[in-house]
N, C-alpha and C positions, 0 to 999 in steps of 0.2 A: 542270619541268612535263611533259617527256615521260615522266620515269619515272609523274610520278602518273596522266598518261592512258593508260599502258600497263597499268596496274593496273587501271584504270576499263576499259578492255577488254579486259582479263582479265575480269574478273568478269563481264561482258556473254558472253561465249564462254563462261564453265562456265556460266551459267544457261540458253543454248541448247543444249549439252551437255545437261544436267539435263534439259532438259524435251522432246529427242530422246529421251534413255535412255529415259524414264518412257513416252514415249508408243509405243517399240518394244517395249518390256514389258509392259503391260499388255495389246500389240496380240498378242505372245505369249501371254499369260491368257486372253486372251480366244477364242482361238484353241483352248484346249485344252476351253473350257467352253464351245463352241458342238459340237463333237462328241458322237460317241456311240458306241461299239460296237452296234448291234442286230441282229448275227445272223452267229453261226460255225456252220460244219461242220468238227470235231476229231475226229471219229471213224468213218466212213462203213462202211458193210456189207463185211467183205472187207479189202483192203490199202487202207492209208491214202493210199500214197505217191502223189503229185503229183493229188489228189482233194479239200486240203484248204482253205479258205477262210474269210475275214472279211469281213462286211459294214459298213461306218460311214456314218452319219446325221450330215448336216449342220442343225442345227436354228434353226442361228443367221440374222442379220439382212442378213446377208451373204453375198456369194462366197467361196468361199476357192480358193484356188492351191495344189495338192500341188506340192513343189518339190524338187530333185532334194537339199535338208538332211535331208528326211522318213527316217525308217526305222521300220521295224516290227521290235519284240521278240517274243519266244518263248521265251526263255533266252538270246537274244543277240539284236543288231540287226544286221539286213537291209535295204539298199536297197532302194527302189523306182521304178519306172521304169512310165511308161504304157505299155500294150499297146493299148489301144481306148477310144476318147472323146475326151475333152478334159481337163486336167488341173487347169481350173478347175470348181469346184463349187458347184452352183447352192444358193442357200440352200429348204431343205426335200427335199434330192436324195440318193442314196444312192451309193454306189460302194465297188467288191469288189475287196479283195488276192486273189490268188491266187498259190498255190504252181507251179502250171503253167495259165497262162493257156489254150493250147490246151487242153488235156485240159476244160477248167472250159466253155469255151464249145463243144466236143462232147457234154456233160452238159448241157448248159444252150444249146441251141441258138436261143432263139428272147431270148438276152437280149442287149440293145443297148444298156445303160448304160457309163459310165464305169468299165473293167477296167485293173487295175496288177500288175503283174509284179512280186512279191517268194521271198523263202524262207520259206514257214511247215510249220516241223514241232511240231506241236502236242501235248502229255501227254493220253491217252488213259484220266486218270483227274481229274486237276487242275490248274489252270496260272494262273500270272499272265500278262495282254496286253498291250503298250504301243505308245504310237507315239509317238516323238521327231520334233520338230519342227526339232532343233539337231545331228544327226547324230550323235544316240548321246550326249552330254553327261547331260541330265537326259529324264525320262519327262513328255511331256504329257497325254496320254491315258491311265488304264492301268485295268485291267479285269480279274476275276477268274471263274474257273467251275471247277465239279466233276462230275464225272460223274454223280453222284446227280440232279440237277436235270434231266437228259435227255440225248435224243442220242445216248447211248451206243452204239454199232456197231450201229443195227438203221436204218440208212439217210435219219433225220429230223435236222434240224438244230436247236439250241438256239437262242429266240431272246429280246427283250428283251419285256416285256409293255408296260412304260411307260416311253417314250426319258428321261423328265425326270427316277425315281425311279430311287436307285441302291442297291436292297436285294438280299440272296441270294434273297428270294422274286421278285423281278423277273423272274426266269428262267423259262422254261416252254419244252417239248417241244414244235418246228411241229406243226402240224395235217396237214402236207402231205410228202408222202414227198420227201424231195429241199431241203427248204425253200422260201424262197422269195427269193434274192439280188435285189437292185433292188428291190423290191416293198416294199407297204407289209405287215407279219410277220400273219399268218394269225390266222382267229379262230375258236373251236372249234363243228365243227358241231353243230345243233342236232338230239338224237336223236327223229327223227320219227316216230311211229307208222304202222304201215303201213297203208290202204286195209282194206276189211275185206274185200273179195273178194281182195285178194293175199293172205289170211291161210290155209294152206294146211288141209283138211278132214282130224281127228283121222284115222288109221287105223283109231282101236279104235272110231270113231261117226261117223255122218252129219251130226253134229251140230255147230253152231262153236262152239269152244273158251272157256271161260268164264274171265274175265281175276280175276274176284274170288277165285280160289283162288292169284292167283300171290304174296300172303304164304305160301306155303309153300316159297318158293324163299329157297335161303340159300348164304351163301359158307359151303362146309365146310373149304378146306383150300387153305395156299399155300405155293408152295416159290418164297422169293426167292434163295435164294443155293447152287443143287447144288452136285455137285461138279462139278470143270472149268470147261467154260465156261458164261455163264451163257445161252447160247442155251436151258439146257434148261429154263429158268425156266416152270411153271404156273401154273393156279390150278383150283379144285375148287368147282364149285355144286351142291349137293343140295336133290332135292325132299321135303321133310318132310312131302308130304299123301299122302293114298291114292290120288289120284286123277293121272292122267297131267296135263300142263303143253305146252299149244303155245307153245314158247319164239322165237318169230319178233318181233321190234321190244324182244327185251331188250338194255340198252346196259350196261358195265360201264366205271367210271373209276377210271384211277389217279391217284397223286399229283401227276402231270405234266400234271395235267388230258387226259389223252389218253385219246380213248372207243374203245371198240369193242363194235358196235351188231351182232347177228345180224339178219341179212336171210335172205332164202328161197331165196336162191344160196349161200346161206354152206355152208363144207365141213363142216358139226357136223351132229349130231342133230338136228333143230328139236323133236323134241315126248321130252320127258320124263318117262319113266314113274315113278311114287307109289314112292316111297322109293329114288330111282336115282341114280344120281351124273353128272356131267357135266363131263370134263377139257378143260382150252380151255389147250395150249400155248401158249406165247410167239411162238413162228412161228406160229400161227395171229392172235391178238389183235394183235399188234404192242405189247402192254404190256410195259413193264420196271419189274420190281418194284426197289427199293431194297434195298442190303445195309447203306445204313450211314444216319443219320439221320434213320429211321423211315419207314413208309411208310401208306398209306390205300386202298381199295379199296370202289367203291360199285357198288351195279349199279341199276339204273333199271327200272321200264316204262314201258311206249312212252307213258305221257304224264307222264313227266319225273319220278315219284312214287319218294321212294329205299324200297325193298324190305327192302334191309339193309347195312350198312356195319361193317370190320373195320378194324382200327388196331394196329398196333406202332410201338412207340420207340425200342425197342434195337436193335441191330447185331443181323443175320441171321447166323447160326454156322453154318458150309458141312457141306451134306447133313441140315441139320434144319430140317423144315416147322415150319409155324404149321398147329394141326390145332383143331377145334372137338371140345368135348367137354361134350355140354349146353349150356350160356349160355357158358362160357367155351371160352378159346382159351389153347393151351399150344406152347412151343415141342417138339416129341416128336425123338428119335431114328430114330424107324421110317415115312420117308413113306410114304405108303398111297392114291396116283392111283389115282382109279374104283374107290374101295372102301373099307369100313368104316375107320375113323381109331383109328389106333393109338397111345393115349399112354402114350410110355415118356420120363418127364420124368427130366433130371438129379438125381438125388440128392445131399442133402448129404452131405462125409466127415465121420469122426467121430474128435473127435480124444480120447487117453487120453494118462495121465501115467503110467510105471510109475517105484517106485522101489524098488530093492533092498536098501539099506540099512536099518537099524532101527535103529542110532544114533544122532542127530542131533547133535552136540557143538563145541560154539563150535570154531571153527579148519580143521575136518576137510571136505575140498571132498565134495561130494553128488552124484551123478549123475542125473542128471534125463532121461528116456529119452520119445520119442515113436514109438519102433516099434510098438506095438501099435494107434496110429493106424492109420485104411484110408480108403479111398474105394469106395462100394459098387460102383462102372464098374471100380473097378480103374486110376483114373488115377494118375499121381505129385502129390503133395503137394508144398508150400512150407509151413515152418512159420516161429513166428515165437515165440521164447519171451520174454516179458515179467518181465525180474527185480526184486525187491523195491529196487536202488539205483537202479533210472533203466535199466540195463540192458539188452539187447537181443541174441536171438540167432535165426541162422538155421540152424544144422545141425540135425540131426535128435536128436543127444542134447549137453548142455550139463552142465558142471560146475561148480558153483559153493559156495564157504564165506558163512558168517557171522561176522563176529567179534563180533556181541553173542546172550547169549541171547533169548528171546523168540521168540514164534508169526508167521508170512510167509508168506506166498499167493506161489506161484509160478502165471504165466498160458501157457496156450500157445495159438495160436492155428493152425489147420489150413486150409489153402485148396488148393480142387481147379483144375484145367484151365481151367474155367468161370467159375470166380471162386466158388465157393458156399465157406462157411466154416463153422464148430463150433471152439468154444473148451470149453476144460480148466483147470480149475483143480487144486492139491496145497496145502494148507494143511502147514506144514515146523513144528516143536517144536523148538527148538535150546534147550539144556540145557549150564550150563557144570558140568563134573566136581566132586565135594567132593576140593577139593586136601588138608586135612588127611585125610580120609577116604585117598585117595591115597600122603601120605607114610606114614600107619601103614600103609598095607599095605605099600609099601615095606620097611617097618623090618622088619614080621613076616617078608617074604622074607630079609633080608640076614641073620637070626637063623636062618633053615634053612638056609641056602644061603652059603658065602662066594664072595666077588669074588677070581677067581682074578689074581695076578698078572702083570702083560703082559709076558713075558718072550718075545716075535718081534719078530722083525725086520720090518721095510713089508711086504715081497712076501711075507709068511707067509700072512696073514691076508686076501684080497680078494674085493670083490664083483668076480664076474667076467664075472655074465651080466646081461640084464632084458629084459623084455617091456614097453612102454607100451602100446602099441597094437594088442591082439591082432584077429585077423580075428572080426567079432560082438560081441559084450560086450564089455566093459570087465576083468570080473569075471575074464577068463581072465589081468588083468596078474599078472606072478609078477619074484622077483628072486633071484638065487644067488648062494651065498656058497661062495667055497672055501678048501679050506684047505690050504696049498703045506707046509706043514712037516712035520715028524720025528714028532710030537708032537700028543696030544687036544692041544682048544683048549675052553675051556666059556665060552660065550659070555652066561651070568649076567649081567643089568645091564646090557650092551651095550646100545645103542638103534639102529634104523635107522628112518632118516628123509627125504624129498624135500628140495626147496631151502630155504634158511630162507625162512621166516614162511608156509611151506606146510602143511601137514598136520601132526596134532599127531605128535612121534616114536612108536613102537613100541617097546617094552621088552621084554627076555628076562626076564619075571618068575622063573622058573626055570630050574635048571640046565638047558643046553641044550647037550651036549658034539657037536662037528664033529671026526667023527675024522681022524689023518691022511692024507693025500693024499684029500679027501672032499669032497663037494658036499652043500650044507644049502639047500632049496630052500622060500622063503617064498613062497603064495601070497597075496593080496591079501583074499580071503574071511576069512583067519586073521590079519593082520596090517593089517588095516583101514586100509592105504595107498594111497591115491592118486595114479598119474603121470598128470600133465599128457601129453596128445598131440603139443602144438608145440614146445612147451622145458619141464625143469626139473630137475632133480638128484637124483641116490640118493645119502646117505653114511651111512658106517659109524660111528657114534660110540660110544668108551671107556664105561668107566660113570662115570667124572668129565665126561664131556657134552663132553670133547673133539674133534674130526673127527680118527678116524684116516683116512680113503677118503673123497673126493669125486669121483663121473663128472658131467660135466653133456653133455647133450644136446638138438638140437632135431631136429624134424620126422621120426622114423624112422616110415620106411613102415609101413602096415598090413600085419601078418602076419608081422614081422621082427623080430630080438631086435639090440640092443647088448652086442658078447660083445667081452673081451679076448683077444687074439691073445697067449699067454705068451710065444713065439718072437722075433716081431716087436716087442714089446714097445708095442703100440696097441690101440686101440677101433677095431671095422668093424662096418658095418650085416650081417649076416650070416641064413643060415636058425635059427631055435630049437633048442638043444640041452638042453633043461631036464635037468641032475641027471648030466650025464657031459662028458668033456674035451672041449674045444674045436678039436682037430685039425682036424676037416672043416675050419676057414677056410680051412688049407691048400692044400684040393681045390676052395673055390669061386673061380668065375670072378665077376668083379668086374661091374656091371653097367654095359653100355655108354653112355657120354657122350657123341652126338653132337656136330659141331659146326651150325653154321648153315649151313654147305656142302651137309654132309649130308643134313640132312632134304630136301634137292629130291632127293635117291634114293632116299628112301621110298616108304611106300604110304601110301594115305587111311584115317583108324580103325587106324593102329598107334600104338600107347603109344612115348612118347617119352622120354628123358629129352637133354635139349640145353640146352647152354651158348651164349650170347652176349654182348654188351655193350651195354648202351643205351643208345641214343639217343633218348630222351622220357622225362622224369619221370612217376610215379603218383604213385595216393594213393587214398583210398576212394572216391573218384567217378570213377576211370577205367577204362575196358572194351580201351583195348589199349595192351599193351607192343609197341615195338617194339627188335627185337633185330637187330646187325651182328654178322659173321660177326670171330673175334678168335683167333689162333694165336699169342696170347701174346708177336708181338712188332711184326704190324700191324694192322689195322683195315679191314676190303675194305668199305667200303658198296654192293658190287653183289650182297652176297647179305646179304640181309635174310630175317625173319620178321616175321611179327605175331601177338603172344598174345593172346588174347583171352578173357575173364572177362565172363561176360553178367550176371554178378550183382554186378559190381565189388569182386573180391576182390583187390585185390591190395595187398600193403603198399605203406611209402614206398621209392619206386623211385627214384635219381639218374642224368640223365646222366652216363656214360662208368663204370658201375656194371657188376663184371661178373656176371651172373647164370645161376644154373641151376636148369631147372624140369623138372617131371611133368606130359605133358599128353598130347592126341591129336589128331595132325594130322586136320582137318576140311577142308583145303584146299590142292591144290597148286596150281601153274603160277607166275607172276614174282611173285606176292607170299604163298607161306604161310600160312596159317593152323594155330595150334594153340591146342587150346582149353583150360582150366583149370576146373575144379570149385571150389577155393578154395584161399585164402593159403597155404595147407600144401603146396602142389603149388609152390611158389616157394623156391627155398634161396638166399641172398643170405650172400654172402660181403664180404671188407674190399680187396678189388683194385678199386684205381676210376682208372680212366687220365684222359687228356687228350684230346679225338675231335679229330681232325685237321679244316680244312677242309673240305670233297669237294669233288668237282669243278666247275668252275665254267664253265658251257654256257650258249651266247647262244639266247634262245628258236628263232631260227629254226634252231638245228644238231639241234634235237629228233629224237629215233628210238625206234624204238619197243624198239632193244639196250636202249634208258635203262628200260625198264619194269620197276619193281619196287627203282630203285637210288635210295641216297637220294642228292640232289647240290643244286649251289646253280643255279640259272636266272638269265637276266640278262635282263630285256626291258622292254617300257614298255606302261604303264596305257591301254588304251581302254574301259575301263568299270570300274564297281566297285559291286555290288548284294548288301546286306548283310553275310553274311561270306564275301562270294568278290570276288576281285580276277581280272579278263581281263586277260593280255599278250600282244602282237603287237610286231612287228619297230620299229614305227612308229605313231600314235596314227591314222592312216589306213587302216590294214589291218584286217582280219577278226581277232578273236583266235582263236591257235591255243593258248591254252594257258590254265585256269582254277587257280586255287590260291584252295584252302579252309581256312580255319581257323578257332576259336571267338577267336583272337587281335584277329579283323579286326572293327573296329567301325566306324561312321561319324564318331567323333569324331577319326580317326589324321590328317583333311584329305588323304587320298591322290585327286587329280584328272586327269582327262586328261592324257597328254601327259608324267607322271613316269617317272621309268627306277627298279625298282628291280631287286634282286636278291634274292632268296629261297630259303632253304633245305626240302627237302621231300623226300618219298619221291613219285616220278611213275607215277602210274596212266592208265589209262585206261577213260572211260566214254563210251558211245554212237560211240566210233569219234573221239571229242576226247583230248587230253592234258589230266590232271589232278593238278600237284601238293597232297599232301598235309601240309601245313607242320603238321608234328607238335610238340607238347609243350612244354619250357622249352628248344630251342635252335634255334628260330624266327630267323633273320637277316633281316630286312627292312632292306637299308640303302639308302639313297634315293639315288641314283646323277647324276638329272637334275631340276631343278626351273623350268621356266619357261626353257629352253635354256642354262641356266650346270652346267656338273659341277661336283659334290661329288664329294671323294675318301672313300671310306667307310677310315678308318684301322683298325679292329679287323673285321676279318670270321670272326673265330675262333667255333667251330662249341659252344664254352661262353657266346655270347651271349645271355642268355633272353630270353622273348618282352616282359617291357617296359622291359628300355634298347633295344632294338630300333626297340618300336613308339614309346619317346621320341621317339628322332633320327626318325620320321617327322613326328611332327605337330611338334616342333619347326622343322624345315627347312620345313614344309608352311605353319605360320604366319607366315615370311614373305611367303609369296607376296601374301595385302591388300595389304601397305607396297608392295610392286614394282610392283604395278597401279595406288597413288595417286599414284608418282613419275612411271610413265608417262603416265597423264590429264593430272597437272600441267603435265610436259613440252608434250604435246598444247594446251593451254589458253592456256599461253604465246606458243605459235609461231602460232597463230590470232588471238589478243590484238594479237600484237608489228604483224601482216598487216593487220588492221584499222586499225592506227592509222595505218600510214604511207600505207595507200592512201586514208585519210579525207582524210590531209595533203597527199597530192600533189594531189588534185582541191579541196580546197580554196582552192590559190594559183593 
């Protein structure tokens, strides 16, 4: 009987349990949807620092209490502490974080509301806001703004229009220089016509100034986005009548709803002469035009009637106005303040296809050229050539076969700076050869001409030089043949040819004798061959179509031949000696291999050529390699690079791969940069090691020696927002260290309060430490879960990022179960309390 009334109050204790929980949660929800953000200052005239501030609206039915669990986000969470008032808040009331409470009510002397002491350093361009109620756990409050919407550094504050709707149009630029913190948010004044004795007498007449001619006044001309800063932002109104214009009570509004009304103190011109122009600075107006999201500009007379009204939607392209020309308006090149409007508009490039061939013949690759493409400014081009298989190319000249006969549009497609494009098309004729046709002429040759017999030895007969990639055209490849022996050679029947199933071979249709000790130099014009740029093979075949010579090669640089060394008895990337011996290898000096050491004793803009090892995988959608420094018998992770391909050219790359590339340092100091043009500039070789560990530092041992080195972190989770994870010494402290990766999702259950450890290259941004947990050898191993250690048994630096991020959300999903054993526990001992103290006062 007492176990089953222990049971019966158990279940009495979770359903008070239950219905505590529910009711301290919702009291949480509730909490977060009686708030409101209505009014930040992110960006003030001048330095931001300790000047910045947020305002929140309580709009709910209730009081509430800021309690010392509160924190305010910015990119991280901030306590808050009262400075002035009371720290309960009246329902319909407002009260102000500040970054430096003094400095704030020096500014703001006459404000006597409820002020709180936090850390707000806010993005001066866009930013997420929040406010935790749970000390940093989850966001209750949380709130977004961009610069475009207002505010931006000319001294006025962004504020809410309407506390209950929560739209990006919700936003508008105060009315009121300074905003208005505590207050109920500003509403925009009303442009009032002025008195008609303040309206000041024409110069050029006695007479007062006639308002029905002022549809002659027009917006001529805006510049939202100069260059620098955008303080020097204008705008331009012309009067299109003959007649002069007393411009006193005209208002102009921008997108921000913010006006600005000439009065008869104003520092402009008030009256406007017939066909004149009139510039109104941004430091005069206090207007800010928009560079990205479009913008609006109306101007008024003084009895509220619009005049005329300009509009763009696209992003402002820095140093080019918005100019009127006629009824339209064009973005121009050439601004032209207080003065006729000059439009010199972007032009389209134009793109052409040249081909130099006049063969077309199933098998035989085609060169397909976009050099004679331009752009009339003279910008660089992106091309984009569209092949008949599905195919797709971006260098500037492509090569390509057919293996069936039949008619094929080749497309290319041309795009400037600006985005403007022109496309090209080449209609191709590919024609398969009449092989009987073929074999009788054959036969007719071998009746004039006999097949001399092969009586050399190997090294008699060799090709010993080639050009793939000459500097300019294609057309300059050439290939040589020598001849080492005693003795003519007549090289009748012979065929040369690329790698198989490349280009159709080349045949010695007649006698073609290479005298002794002689060079026989084939150009490519004459022998209608084709070499591949990146890889592919010359060989010499018999006239039984045997390979006597096969060279294969990849990637030789533009402007360099592959010559045999007869002495040494190899191939080297060498200068061109078309048609005489190849001594000079001799005399050349070899060109230098840095290592990853090295390049930090370079300059910026010198061409490189440097070896390292990776540590991050590629593939066609990645923009950087990262390279360890590697002397062939350790692995230093404290000197790193980073490669970098903005057009994501690089092949498939492996951890512990050793690689060497062609590039140009763009970047010194503790982390490198070198930049690549494409795949070609990458030579991957078959050396692929084992990457050791790295070193393994507890977050608070951090130094800024560590910047630039790749190593593992030890520390524990006090936030985690999107794909970055915060650690600190403790899940109490401030984080001192962010780690970012595309690895980190919100499905891995990483929460407050876990320890892990991470592997990354450490950087630094804004003055914080910031690992970068690069590629496939990612170590996330979960160290602490709910105060019990895991030992993480593989920490090996070939871990990739998802048996990694496994063992997280594996270890992470136990955590539910430990929290229902704990309640249970709790429910119990509550139950067990109930019963026996029901029973003692019952007897």
């Amino acid at each position: 009987m007492e176990i089953k009334a222990i049971f019966r109050y158990w279940w009495v204790s979770l359903g008070l349990m239950l219905l505590l929980f529910f009711v301290l949660g919702h009291k949480v929800l509730a909490l977060a949807s009686d708030l409101v953000f209505s009014e930040i200052m992110y960006d003030v005239e001048g330095s931001d620092v300790g000047k910045e501030w947020a305002e929140v609206y309580n709009f709910g039915s209730e009081n509430l209490v800021v309690s010392d669990t509160w924190r305010f986000f910015d990119s991280s969470y901030h306590k808050i502490s009262l400075y002035q008032g009371t720290s309960t808040i009246a329902t319909n009331e407002f009260f102000v974080l500040a970054d430096k409470p003094e400095q704030f009510l020096a500014q703001y002397p006459s404000f006597s509301g409820n002020l709180f002491d936090t850390v707000i350093n806010l993005s001066n361009s866009s930013s997420t806001i929040a406010l935790s109620f749970d000390e940093g756990i989850s966001d209750g409050l949380v709130d977004y703004y961009e610069a475009g919407w207002g505010g931006g550094g000319d001294g006025y504050s962004l504020e809410k229009i309407d506390f209950l709707a929560n739209t990006t149009s919700n936003w508008q630029e105060s009315f009121v220089l300074g905003g208005t913190p505590g207050q109920s948010n500003s509403q925009r004044p009303p442009a009032e016509a002025p008195a008609v004795d303040e309206i000041p007498v024409s110069e050029e007449t006695s007479e007062q100034p006639d308002f029905s001619n002022w549809s002659n006044l027009l917006i001529s001309e805006l510049l939202p986005n100069p260059l620098g800063s955008d303080n020097g932002e204008w705008m331009e109104l012309y009067n299109n009548g003959e007649s002069g214009i007393n411009i006193v009570g005209l208002a102009i509004k921008d997108n921000a709803s913010r006006i600005f009304t000439i009065e008869a103190d104003s520092e402009v011109p008030l009256f406007l002469a017939g066909h004149d122009y009139l510039l109104l600075p941004k430091s005069l107006t206090g207007l800010s035009l928009n560079n990205s999201g479009g913008e609006a500009v109306v101007i008024f007379d003084p009895e509220e009637n619009i005049i005329d009204k300009v509009e763009y939607h696209e992003a402002a392209v820095e140093g080019r106005s918005y100019a009127r020309d006629g009824q339209q308006f064009f973005w121009t090149k050439t601004p032209t303040p207080g003065s006729s409007n000059q439009i010199s508009v972007n032009q389209a490039p134009v793109a052409q296809i040249q081909v130099e061939e006049t063969d077309f013949i199933v098998g035989e690759k085609i060169a397909f050229s976009a050099e004679q493409s331009y752009d009339p400014e003279g910008d660089e081009l992106d091309y984009l050539w569209q092949l008949p298989d599905g195919k797709t190319s971006t260098r500037q000249i492509v090569k390509h076969s057919f293996d069936q006969a039949g008619s094929y549009t080749i497309g290319l497609v041309v795009t400037d700076s600006e985005g403007l494009t022109d496309t090209a098309e080449f209609v191709v004729n590919i024609y398969q050869t009449d092989k009987q046709g073929e074999e009788l002429s054959n036969a007719q040759a071998v009746n004039n001409f006999s097949v001399s017999e092969i009586d050399l030895a190997e090294d008699d007969l060799i090709i010993s030089e080639f050009i793939p990639n000459p500097v300019g055209s294609d057309d300059g490849e050439w290939i040589e043949i020598y001849n080492a022996s005693d003795q003519p050679v007549d090289l009748f029947a012979w065929q040369i040819d690329d790698q198989d199933g490349g280009s159709r071979p080349w045949e010695f249709s007649t006698s073609t004798v290479v005298l002794a000790k002689d060079f026989l130099l084939l150009n490519r014009k004459d022998i209608k061959l084709t070499l591949n740029n990146d890889q592919d093979a010359v060989r010499l075949l018999t006239p039984a179509g045997d390979i006597w010579q096969e060279v294969k090669y990849e990637k030789i640089p533009e402007g360099q031949a592959y010559a045999f060394d007869v002495i040494n008895k190899e191939w080297v990337v060498t200068q061109p000696s078309p048609g005489v011996v190849n001594i000079f290898i001799e005399e050349i000096t070899e060109e230098i291999i840095y290592s990853v050491s090295e390049i930090f004793e370079q300059s910026e803009e010198q061409s490189v050529l440097v070896q390292g090892v990776a540590i991050n995988n590629t593939d066609k959608n990645s923009r950087s390699l990262y390279l360890a420094d590697y002397d062939f018998s350790a692995v230093d992770f404290g000197q790193l690079i980073e490669v970098y391909s903005y057009y994501k050219n690089f092949p498939q790359i492996e951890v512990g791969q050793l690689v060497s590339l062609r590039g140009v340092i763009s970047r010194l100091g503790d982390l490198p940069r070198v930049k690549i043009k494409s795949s070609e500039d990458v030579l991957l070789n078959d050396v692929k090691i084992v990457l050791p560990q790295p070193e393994i530092i507890s977050v608070a041992d951090l130094e800024t020696d560590f910047l630039g080195d790749y190593i593992s972190v030890r520390g524990t989770v006090v936030k985690k927002s999107g794909q970055n994870i915060y650690l600190a010494t403790s899940q109490d402290e401030e984080y001192n260290l962010r780690i970012s990766s595309s690895n980190i999702n919100k499905d891995l259950g990483i929460t407050k309060g876990d320890e892990l450890m991470v592997s990354g290259i450490l950087t630094e941004l804004s003055g914080n430490f910031k690992l970068l947990a690069v590629g496939g050898n990612i170590s996330l191993a979960v160290q602490k879960v709910q105060g019990e250690k895991i030992i993480a048994e593989d920490l090996s630096a070939d871990i990739n990022a998802s048996s990694s991020l496994r063992l997280i959300d594996q270890v992470a999903r136990q955590a539910p179960v430990r929290n229902i054993l704990i309640f249970g526990t709790i429910f119990s001992i509550i139950a067990v309390i109930i019963f026996y103290t029901k029973r003692k006062f019952s007897r």
